[in-house]
C-alpha positions as a printed Julia matrix, in Angstrom:
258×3 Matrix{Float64}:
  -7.19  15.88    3.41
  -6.82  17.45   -0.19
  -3.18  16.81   -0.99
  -1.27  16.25   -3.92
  -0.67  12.7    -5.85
   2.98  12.27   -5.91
   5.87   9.61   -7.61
   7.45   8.8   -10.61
   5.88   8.41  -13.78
   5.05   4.96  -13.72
   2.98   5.78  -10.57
   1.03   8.0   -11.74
  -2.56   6.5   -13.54
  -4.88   7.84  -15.78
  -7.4    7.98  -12.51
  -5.3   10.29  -10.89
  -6.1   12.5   -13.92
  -9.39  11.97  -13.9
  -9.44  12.99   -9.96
  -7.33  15.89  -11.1
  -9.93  16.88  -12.89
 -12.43  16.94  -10.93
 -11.01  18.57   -8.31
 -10.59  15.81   -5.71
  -6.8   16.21   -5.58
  -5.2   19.5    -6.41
  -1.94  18.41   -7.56
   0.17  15.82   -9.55
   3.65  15.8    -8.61
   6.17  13.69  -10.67
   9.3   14.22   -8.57
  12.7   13.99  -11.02
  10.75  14.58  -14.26
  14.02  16.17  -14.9
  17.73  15.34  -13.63
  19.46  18.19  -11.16
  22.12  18.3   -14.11
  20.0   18.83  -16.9
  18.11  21.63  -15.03
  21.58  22.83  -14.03
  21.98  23.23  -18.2
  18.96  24.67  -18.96
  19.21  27.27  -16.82
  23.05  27.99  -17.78
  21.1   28.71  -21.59
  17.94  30.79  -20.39
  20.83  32.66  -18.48
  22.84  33.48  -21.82
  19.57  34.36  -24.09
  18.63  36.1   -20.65
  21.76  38.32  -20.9
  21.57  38.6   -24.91
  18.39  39.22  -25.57
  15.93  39.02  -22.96
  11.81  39.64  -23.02
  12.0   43.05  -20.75
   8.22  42.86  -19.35
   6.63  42.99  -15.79
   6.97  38.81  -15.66
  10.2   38.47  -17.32
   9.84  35.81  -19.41
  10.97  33.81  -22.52
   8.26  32.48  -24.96
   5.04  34.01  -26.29
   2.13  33.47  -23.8
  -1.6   32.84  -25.47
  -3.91  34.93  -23.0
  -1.74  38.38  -23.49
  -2.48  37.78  -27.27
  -6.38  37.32  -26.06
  -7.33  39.51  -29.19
  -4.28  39.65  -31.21
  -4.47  36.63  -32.99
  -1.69  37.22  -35.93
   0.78  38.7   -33.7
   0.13  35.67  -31.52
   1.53  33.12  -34.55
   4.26  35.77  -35.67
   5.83  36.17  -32.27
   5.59  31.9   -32.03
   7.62  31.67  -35.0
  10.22  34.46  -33.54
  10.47  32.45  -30.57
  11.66  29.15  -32.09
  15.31  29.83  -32.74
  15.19  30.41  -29.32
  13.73  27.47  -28.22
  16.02  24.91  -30.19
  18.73  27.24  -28.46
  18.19  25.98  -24.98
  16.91  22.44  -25.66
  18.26  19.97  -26.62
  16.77  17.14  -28.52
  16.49  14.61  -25.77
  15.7   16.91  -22.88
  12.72  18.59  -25.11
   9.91  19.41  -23.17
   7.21  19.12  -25.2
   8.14  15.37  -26.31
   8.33  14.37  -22.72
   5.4   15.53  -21.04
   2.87  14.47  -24.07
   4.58  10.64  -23.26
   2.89  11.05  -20.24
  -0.54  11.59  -21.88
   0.08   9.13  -24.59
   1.27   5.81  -22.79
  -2.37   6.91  -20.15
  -4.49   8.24  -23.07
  -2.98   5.33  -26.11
  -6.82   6.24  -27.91
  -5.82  10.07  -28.21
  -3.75  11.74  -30.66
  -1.13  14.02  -28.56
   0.4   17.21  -30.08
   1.02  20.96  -29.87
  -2.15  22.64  -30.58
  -2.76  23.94  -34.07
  -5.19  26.49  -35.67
  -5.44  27.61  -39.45
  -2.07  25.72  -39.76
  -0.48  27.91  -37.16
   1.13  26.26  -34.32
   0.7   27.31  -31.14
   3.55  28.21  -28.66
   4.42  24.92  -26.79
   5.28  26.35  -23.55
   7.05  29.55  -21.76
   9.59  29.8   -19.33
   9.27  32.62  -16.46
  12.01  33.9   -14.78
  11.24  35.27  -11.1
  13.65  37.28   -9.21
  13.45  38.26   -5.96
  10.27  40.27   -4.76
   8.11  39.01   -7.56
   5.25  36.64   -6.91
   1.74  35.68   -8.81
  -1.49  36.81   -7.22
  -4.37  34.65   -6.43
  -5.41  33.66   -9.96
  -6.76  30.84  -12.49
  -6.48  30.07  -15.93
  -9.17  29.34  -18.08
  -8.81  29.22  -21.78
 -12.76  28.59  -22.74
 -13.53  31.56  -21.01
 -10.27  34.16  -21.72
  -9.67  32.5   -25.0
 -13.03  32.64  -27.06
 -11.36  33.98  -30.27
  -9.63  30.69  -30.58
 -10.65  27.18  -31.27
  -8.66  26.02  -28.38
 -12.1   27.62  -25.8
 -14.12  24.69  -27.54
 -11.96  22.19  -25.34
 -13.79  20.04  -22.7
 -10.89  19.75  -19.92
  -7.92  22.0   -19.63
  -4.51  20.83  -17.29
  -1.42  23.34  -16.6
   1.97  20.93  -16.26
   5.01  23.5   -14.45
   8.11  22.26  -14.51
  10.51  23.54  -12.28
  14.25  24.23  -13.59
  15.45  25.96  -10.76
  13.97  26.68   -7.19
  14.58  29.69   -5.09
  16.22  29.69   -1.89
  12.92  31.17   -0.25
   9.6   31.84   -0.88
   7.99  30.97   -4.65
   5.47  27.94   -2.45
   2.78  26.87   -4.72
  -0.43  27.37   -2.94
  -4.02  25.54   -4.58
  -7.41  26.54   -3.41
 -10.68  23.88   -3.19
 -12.51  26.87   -5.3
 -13.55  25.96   -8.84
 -13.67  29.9   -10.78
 -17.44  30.46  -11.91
 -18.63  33.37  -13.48
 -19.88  34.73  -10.46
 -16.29  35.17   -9.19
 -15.44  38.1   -11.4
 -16.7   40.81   -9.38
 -13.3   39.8    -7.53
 -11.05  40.68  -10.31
  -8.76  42.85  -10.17
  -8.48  45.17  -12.86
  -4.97  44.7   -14.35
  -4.66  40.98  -13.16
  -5.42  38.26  -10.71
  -8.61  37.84   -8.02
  -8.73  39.52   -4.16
  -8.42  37.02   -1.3
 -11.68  37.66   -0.66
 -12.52  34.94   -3.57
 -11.05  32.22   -1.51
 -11.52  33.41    1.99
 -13.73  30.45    2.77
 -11.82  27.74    0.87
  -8.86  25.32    2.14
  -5.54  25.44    0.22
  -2.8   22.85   -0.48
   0.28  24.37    0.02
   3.13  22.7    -2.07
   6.69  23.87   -0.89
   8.53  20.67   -1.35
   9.31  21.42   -5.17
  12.6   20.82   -6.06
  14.51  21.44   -9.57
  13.08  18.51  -11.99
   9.59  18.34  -10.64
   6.97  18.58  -12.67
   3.57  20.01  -10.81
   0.49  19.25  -12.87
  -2.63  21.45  -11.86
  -6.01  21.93  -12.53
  -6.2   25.46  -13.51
  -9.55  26.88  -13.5
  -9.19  26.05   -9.06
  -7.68  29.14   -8.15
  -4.17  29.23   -7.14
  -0.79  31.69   -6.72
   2.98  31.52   -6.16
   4.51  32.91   -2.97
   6.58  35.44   -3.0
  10.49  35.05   -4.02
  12.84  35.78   -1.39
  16.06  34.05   -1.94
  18.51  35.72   -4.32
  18.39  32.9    -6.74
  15.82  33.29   -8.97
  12.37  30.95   -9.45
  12.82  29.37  -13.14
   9.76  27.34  -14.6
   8.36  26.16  -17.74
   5.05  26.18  -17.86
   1.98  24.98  -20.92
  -1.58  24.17  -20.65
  -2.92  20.94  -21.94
  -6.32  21.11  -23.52
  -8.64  17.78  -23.95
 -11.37  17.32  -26.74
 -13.08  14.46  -26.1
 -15.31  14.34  -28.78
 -12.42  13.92  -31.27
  -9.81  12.57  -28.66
  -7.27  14.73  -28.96
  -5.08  16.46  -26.6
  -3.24  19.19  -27.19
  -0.49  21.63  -25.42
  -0.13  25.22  -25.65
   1.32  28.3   -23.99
């Protein structure tokens, strides 16, 4: 059975990262990465910037996201710097994202040097939080920044992770589903043409479905398997912070992004 790797932090090894990897288990789950209350917070902010001054775009969302910047590199850092009032608006120092989830990669990875990725002294967004409402899911798709990415130094990496952290859960719908497909270059005669892959791509593969995710969970993926979120169908809507995590080996160093 392909299923996920699930516990607390102290559970989790730097094996089951290597076996994320390569593709033997499709999921790491760290349940209560977050307390219910400080979700409960979070999303009382991202509702207030939401209502004040919110992204208006087909994924509503609040952050600048790399791979819709694919070839518009200083716009990319400008809108990063925008973004950071924002950020310091809805966390607070202790419940910072960033700072938690590169613990995780420090205490397994102590040889590495952990930090937000950086290019020409520009710093890279650290994550982005999506807001879906009802109706709205994300197609069949995978993420792959040394193939989507190539005008940045961040495509030169050798491993690349996606860590989701959920803030709120709907009522219905918004399942995680994982596919035992690895993305080659083969598969993109199944893209679609503004985004994501037809089922045919994974027609032939087995799926983990993940629908046990609960405010304060933290899913980490392998990315370049391809994977989609169900569609929403409770009234509340499907909150998550999402960033990638990118691995050099060659001059240990991991990095985060968004």
């Amino acid at each position: 059975m392909w299923m996920p790797k699930q516990g607390s932090c102290s559970k989790i090894t730097r094996s089951d990262f290597q076996l994320l990897i390569q593709g033997k288990i499709p999921a790491i789950i760290i349940k209560n990465f977050y307390s219910k209350n400080q979700c409960d917070e979070i999303s009382q902010k991202i509702n207030s910037i939401q209502k004040s001054d919110f992204s208006n775009t087909k994924l509503e969302h609040i952050g600048t996201f790399l791979m819709a910047h694919a070839t518009k590199r200083k716009e990319y850092f400008e809108n990063v710097k925008k973004d950071k009032k924002k950020r310091q608006e809805i966390f607070s120092t202790d419940i910072e994202p960033t700072v938690r989830i590169f613990k995780i990669f420090k205490k397994l990875f102590p040889e590495y040097e952990v930090s937000t990725a950086k290019e020409l002294k520009n710093e890279f967004s650290p994550y982005i939080i999506r807001i879906h409402k009802k109706g709205k899911s994300i197609p069949i798709h995978k993420d792959n920044v040394k193939y989507e990415g190539r005008e940045y130094k961040l495509s030169k990496i050798d491993s690349q992770l996606s860590c989701i952290l959920h803030i709120q859960e709907s009522e219905k719908g918004g399942e995680l589903i994982i596919y035992d497909k690895n993305w080659s270059m083969e598969d993109e005669k199944f893209r679609k043409i503004d985004f994501g892959y037809y089922p045919e791509i994974i027609s032939e593969s087995n799926c983990c479905r993940i629908s046990n995710l609960k405010a304060g969970d933290l899913a980490i993926i392998n990315p370049n398997y391809f994977h989609q979120v169900t569609k929403i169908e409770g009234e509340a809507p499907r909150i998550s912070l999402g960033m990638f995590i990118g691995i050099f080996k060659k001059y240990q160093q991991i990095v985060g992004w968004a």
